[in-house]
Every structure is written in C-alpha cells, then in structure tokens.
Backbone as JSON, one array per atom type, in Angstrom:
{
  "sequence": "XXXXXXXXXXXXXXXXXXXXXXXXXXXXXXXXXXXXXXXXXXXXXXXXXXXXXXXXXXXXXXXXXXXX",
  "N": [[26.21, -11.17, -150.78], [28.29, -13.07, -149.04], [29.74, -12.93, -146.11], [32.64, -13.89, -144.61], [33.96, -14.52, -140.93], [37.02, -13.6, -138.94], [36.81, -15.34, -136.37], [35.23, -17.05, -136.8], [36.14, -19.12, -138.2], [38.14, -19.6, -137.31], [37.0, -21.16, -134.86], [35.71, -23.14, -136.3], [37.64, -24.6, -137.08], [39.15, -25.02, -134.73], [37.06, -26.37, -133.97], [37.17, -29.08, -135.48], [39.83, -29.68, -135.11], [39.1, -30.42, -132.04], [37.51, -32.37, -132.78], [39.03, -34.31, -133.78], [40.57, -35.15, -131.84], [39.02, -36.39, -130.03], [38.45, -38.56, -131.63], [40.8, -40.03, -132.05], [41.61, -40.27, -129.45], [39.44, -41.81, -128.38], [39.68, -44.69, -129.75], [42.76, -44.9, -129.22], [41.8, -46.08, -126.59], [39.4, -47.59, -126.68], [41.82, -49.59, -128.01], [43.28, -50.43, -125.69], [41.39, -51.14, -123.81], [40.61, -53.39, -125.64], [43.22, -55.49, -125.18], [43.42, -55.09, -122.56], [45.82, -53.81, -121.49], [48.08, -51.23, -120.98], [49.92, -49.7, -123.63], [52.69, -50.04, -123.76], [52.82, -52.28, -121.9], [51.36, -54.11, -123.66], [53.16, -54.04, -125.86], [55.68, -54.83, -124.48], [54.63, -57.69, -124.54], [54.36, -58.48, -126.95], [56.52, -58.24, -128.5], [57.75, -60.45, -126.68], [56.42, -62.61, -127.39], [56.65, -65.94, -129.04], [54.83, -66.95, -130.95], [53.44, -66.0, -133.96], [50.83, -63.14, -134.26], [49.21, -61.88, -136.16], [46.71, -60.43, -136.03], [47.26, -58.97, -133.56], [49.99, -57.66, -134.39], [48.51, -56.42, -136.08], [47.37, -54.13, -135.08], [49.04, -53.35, -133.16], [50.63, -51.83, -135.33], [48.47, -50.07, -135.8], [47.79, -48.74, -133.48], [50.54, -47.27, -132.74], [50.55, -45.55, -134.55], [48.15, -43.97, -133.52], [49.02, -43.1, -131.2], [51.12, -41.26, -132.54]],
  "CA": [[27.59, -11.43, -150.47], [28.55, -13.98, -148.12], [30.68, -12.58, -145.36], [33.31, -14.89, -142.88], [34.37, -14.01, -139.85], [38.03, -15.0, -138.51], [36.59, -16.21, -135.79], [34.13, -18.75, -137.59], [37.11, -19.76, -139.12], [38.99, -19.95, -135.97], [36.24, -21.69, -133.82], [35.5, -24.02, -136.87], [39.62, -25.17, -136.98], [39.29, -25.19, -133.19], [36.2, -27.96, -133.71], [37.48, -30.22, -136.37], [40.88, -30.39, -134.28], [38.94, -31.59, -130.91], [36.61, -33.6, -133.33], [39.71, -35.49, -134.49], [41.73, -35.38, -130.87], [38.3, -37.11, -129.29], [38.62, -40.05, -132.26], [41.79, -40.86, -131.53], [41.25, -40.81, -128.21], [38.54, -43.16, -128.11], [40.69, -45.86, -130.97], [43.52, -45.21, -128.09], [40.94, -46.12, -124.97], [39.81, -49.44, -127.13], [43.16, -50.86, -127.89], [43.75, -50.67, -124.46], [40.19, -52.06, -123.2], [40.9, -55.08, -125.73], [44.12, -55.67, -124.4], [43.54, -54.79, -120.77], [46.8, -53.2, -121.39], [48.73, -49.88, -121.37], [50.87, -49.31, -124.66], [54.25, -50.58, -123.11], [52.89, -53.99, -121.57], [51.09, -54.93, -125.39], [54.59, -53.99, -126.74], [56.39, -56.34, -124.2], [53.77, -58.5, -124.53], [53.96, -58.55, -128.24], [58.12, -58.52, -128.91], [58.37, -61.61, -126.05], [55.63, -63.69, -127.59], [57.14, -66.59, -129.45], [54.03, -67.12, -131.96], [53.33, -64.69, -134.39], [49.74, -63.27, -134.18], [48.91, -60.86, -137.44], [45.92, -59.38, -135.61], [48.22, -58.41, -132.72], [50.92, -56.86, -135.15], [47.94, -55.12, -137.36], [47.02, -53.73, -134.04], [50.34, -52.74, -132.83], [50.81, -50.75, -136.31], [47.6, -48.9, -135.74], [47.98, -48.58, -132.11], [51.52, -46.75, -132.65], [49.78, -44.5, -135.17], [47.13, -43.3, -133.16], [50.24, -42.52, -130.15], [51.93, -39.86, -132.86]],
  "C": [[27.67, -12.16, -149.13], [29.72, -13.58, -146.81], [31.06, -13.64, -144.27], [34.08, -14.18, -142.22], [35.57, -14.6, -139.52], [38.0, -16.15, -137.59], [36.35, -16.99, -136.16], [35.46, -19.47, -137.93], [37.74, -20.67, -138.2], [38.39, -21.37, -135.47], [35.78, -23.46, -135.42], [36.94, -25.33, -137.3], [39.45, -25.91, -135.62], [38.42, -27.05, -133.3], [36.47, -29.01, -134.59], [38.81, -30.77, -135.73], [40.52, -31.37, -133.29], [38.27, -32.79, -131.56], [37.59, -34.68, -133.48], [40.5, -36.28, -133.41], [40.84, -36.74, -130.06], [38.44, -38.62, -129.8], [39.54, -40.36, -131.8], [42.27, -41.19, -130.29], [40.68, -42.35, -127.29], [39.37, -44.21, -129.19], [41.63, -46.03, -129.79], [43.02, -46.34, -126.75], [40.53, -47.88, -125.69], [41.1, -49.84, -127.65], [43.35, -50.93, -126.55], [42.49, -51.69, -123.63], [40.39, -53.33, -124.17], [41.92, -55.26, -125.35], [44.33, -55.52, -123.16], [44.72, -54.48, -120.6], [47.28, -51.78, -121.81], [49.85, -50.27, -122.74], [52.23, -50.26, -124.45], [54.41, -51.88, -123.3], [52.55, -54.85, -122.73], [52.21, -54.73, -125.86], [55.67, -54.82, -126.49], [56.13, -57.35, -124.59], [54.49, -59.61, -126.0], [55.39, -59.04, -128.58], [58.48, -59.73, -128.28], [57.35, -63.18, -126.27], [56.42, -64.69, -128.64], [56.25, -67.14, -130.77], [53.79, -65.72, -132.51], [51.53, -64.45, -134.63], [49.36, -62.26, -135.46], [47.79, -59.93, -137.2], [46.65, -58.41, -134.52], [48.9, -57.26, -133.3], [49.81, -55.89, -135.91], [47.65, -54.07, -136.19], [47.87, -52.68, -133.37], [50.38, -51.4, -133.53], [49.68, -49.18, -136.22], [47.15, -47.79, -134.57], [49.19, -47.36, -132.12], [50.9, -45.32, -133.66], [49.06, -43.3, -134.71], [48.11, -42.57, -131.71], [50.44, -40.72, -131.01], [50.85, -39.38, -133.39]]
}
C-alpha cells in the first residue's frame, strides 16, 4: 500500500507553483532585456509607433500574459 502524506502533497503544490512563478519570471526578465524596456515604455513605445511591427504586437500579447 502506497501511503501520501499531506505534506508531500503540500510541498509538491508548493514546488510546481515556484516552478511555474520562476518561468514566468524569467519570459518577463527577457521581454524586457530585448526591449531594454520596462512594460509601460514598450507599451508607449508600441501605441505611438506609426508602423505596424507584428513581432512587436505578438510580443506585446505575450508580454501582457505573462503580467496576469
């Protein structure tokens, strides 16, 4: 018989949360190192540009994602 513990349970919840908080961390940390920008200034950046760039915007979308 296989017995689990709540902890295990716990501590295994606990590590798949930071596992997932660290990815989107690091996805956060590069959009910003390619852009040499914070969130805000790529969003000014992006709404006052007059050409439309489609990597920019796919960027944006995934960028705003990884925020919520």
């Amino acid at each position: 018989m296989l017995i689990i513990h709540k902890q295990d349970i716990g501590n295994l919840l606990l590590f798949d949360y930071l596992s997932s908080l660290h990815t989107v961390r690091e996805k956060l940390r590069l959009l910003e190192t390619k852009y040499h920008s914070s969130w805000e200034v790529f969003v000014d950046h992006l709404h006052a540009s007059h050409e439309e760039n489609m990597q920019q915007w796919d960027d944006y979308i995934e960028w705003k994602a990884y925020l919520r």
